[in-house]
Structure formats: structure tokens, C-alpha cells
N, C-alpha and C positions, 0 to 999 in steps of 0.2 A: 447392470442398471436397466431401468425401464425407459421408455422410450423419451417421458416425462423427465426423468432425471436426464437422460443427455440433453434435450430441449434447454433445461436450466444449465445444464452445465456447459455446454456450448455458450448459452447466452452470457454468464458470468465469464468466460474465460473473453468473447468478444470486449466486453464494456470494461473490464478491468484494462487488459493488453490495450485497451485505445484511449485509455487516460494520458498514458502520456504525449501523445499527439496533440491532446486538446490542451495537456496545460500549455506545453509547447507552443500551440497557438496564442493563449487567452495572455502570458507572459507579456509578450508583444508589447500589450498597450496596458497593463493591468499591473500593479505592484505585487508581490508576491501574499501579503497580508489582507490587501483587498479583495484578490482573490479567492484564498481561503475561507474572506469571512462570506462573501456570495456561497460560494460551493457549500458551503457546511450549512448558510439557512436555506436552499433550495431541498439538501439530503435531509435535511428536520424535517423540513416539513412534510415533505413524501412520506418519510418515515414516520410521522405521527399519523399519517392521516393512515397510511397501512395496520396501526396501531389499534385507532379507534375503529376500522374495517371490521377487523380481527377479533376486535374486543380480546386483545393480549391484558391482563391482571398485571398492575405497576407492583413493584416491591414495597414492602411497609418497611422494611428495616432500613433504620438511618445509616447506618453501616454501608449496605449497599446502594445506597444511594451515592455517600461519599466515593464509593470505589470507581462507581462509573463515573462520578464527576472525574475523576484522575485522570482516566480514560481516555474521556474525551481533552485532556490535555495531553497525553504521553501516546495514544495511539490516533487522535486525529489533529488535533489544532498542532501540536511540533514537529511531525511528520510531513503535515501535506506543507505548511509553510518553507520547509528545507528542500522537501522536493520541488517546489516550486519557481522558489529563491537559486536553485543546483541547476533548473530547465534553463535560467539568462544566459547561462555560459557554458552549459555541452548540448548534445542531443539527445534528444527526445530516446532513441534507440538505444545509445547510453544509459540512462536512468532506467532504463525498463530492464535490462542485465543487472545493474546494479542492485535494484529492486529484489530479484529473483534470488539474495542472498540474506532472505530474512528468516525460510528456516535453516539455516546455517547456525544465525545466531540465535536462534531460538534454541537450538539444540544444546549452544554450549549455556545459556543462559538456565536453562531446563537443569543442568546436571549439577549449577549450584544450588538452586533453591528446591528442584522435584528429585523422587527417591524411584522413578521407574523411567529411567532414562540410562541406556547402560554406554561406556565410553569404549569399544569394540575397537581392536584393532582397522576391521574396515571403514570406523566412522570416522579415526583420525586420519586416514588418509584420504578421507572423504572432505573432511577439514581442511587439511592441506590443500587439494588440488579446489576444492574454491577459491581460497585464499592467493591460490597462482595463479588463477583466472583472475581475478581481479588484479592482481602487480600485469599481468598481461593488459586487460583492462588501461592501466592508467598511464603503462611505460613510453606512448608518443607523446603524450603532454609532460613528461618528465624533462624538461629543458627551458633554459632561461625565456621569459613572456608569457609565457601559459599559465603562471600561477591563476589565472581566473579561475581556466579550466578546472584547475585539478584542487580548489576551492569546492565548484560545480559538484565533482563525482566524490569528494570527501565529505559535503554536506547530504546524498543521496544514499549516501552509508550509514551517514549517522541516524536518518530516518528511518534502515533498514533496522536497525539497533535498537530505535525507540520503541516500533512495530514487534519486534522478539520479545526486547522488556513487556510490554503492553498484554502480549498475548501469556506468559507465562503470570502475570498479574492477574489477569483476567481468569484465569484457569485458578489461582489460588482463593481469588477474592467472590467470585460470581458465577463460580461453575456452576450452580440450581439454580441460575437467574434466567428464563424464558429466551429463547436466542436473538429474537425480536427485538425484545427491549432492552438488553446487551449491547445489539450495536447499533441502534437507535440514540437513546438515551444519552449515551457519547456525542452525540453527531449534536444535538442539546445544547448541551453541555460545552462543546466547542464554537456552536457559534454565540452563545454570550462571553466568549474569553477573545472569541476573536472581532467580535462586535467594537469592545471596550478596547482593547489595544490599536482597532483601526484606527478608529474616533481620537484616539490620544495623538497618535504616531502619525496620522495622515489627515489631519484635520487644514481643510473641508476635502472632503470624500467625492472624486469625482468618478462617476458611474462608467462602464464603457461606452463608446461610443458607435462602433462597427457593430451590422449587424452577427459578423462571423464570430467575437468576440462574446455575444451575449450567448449564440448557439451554443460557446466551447464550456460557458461558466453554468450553462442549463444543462447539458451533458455530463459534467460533473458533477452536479448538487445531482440530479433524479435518476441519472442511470450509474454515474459512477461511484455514488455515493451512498443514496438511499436503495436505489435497487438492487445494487452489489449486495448490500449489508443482509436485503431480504431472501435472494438467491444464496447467498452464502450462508445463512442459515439454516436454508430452507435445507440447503443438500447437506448439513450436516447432521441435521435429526433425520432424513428418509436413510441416504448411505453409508450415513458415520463419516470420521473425519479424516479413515487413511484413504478413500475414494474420492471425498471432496477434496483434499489436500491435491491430490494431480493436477486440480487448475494451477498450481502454480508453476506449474511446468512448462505451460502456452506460453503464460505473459512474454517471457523473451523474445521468441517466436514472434507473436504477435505486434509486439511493441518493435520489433527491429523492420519488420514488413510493411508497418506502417507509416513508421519515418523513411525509410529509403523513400516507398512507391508515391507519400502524397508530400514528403517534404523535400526529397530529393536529397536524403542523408548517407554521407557516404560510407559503403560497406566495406571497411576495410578488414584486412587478415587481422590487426589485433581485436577488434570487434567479432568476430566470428570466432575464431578461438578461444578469445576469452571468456566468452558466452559460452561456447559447449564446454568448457570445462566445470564452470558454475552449475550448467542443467546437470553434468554428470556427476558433481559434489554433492547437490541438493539428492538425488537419487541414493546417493552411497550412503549418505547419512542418516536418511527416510528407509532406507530397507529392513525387513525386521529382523532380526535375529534371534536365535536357535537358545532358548534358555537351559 
């Protein structure tokens, strides 16, 4: 890659890995839904205004238009709201491993519906040992009072799940759709679903009040949201998607470095192992194999 590309790619693996610090933060004082609905009109809007920048061509087909509206329900508004709702009750560092197990399920999601996904002896034991990292993962909350907890890291699965669903969607329904408006257009799309559900579910709507709080929900709407979306595009049309796909590799890393060092999260042995077995699943799974 060029020097550009690692610039981007650096910076996307920063702003993703430090999302979950800031929901982490924004939680605190913020409902999980109101949260979402800030974050998602802050990424709109960036992301429309890079749009009309760009001068990126909207889609004419109604079709595609419906798709992305899906989208923006199944890969942003029920994603970020589980992840969010999962930040009250574990850690920030937690969720970021958890997280890091969405091409897992992409993969198996991939070999029901796509026909160039092969199931390799290496990819099931690739499988498996994600899978053991996560039972590793979750086995100190496994005992009577923790069901919070382990609510928490079963609702940050499920967004891992919606995220795989999402992406093999997306690949079926909008693969010739401009990468821009891709994962803009979603981001749209999410915050009038999650406008309408605040307003219903949390009415009257009280805004945050901390200035740290407003930072954490501006961080996520413009760099975690809308500029991820543009960086992650961007490096999928310059280096294709098995170079860009390594960012997923940091967020653990990252996200576990920044709960320990700025929230004072503890690093324990099932944390750390259970994590490196996930990075080494993701890997096993991701590898190409010899047709």
C-alpha cells in the first residue's frame, strides 16, 4: 500500500477501535436510543455533505433504494442500539473482542446464501476456536448475579450477527451501488427510525448535559460513523477488500488498550486469551485457500 493508504488505514483502525470508549463514556448519562439517534444524525450528516462534496450520482432504482433503507435498520440503527444497550453492563474492552467476531459470522452466513465461500477444513477449526474464545470470553460472568453481565456480551453478539447479516445483504442487494452512498444512505435511513422510536419511547427527549458526553456523541456521529463509512470505502476501491478487511484486526487491540489505559479496565487472563483466540479465528477463516 501507499503511503496514503496506510494514512487512511491507520486512521480508520484509530476511530473505529476508539468507539467503544466513547459509547462507553456517552452511556453514562445517555439512553441507549438516544444515543443512537444523535450518532447516526451527526454521521448523516457528514456523510451527506461528503456526498454533495464529491458530487457521488444517488441511485434511480427503487429497489435499491429499499435495500439500503434495510440497511440502515439491520446494519446501523439495531447494531449500534445493542451495542450500546450491551456498553451499561460490561466493558468497553469487552465489546471491542466481541465485536471483532463479525467476520466469523459473516463467513458462515456467506456459505448459506453465496456460492464462492468454500467451508475448508482450516476454516472450521477456525470457527471453532472463535467460538472457544468467546465461551472463554464469557466463562467469569457465568455464575449466579451477573446475568446483567452476560445479557451485556450476548446483546454485542447479536449486533456482531446483524453486522455479517447486513454485509452479505449488502453484497447481494447493492454491490454496483457507489461505496459512498452505500454506507451513507444507511446512516439516513437510521436516523429517521431512530428519530421516530426516540420520540415515541423517550418522550420528552432530554439532550446531554456534560460537556464530555456531547464530545463522546460528536465522535461517534463524524469520525465514528460518517468518516469510518468514507475511509472504509475509500480503501476498499484503492486496495480491494482482502487489504482493507486487516483493519479488523486492530479494533481488539485497540479497543482493549483504551479501556484498560483511559478507563482503568481490568485486564484479566480470560480477556486476553479470549481475545487472541478470536484475532487467530478471524485469521484462520480469512486465509485464502488453494482451489
Amino acid at each position: 500500500m501507499k503511503p496514503k493508504h496506510w494514512f487512511a488505514f491507520i486512521l480508520l483502525a484509530a476511530v473505529w477501535s476508539s468507539s467503544f470508549l466513547w459509547i462507553k463514556i456517552a452511556v453514562q448519562e445517555l439512553s441507549p436510543f438516544l444515543l443512537v439517534s444523535l450518532r447516526t444524525l451527526f454521521g448523516a450528516l457528514s456523510g451527506i455533505l461528503a456526498i454533495v462534496i464529491t458530487r457521488t450520482p444517488l441511485p434511480r432504482q427503487r429497489s435499491v433504494w429499499t435495500a439500503l433503507a434495510v440497511l440502515g435498520l439491520t446494519n446501523v440503527a439495531v447494531p449500534f442500539v445493542l451495542i450500546s444497550w450491551g456498553e451499561q453492563s460490561i466493558d468497553s474492552a469487552v465489546a471491542s473482542i466481541l465485536n471483532a467476531t463479525v467476520p466469523l459470522f459473516i463467513f458462515l452466513i456467506a456459505n448459506l446464501f453465496l456460492h464462492d465461500e468454500r467451508l475448508t477444513p482450516p476454516r472450521i477449526l477456525g470457527l471453532i476456536t472463535g467460538f472457544v474464545g468467546v465461551i472463554i470470553l464469557l466463562i467469569k460472568d457465568l455464575q449466579p448475579g451477573l446475568h446483567n453481565s452476560i445479557l451485556g456480551q450476548a446483546a454485542v453478539l447479536l449486533a456482531a450477527v446483524f453486522y455479517a447479516g447486513s454485509a452479505v445483504y449488502a453484497r447481494l442487494k447493492t454491490d454496483r451501488v457507489p461505496g459512498l452512498v452505500r454506507g451513507i444512505l444507511p446512516l439516513v435511513s437510521a436516523t429517521t427510525l431512530m428519530w421516530t422510536g426516540t420520540a415515541l419511547l423517550e418522550s420528552p427527549i432530554h439532550l446531554p448535559s456534560l460537556p464530555l458526553t456531547w464530545l463522546a456523541v460528536i465522535w461517534l456521529g463524524v469520525l465514528g460513523s460518517g468518516l469510518a463509512f468514507i475511509l472504509w470505502y475509500y480503501l476498499l476501491q484503492e486496495v480491494g477488500p482482502t487489504r482493507a478487511s486487516l483493519v479488523n484486526y486492530t479494533l481488539p487491540l485497540g479497543g482493549v488498550l483504551l479501556g484498560v489505559i483511559f478507563l482503568k479496565e481490568p485486564l484479566s487472563w480470560n480477556l486476553a486469551l479470549g481475545g487472541l483466540l478470536i484475532v487467530i479465528s478471524v485469521i484462520m477463516v480469512n486465509r485464502k485457500t488453494n482451489k
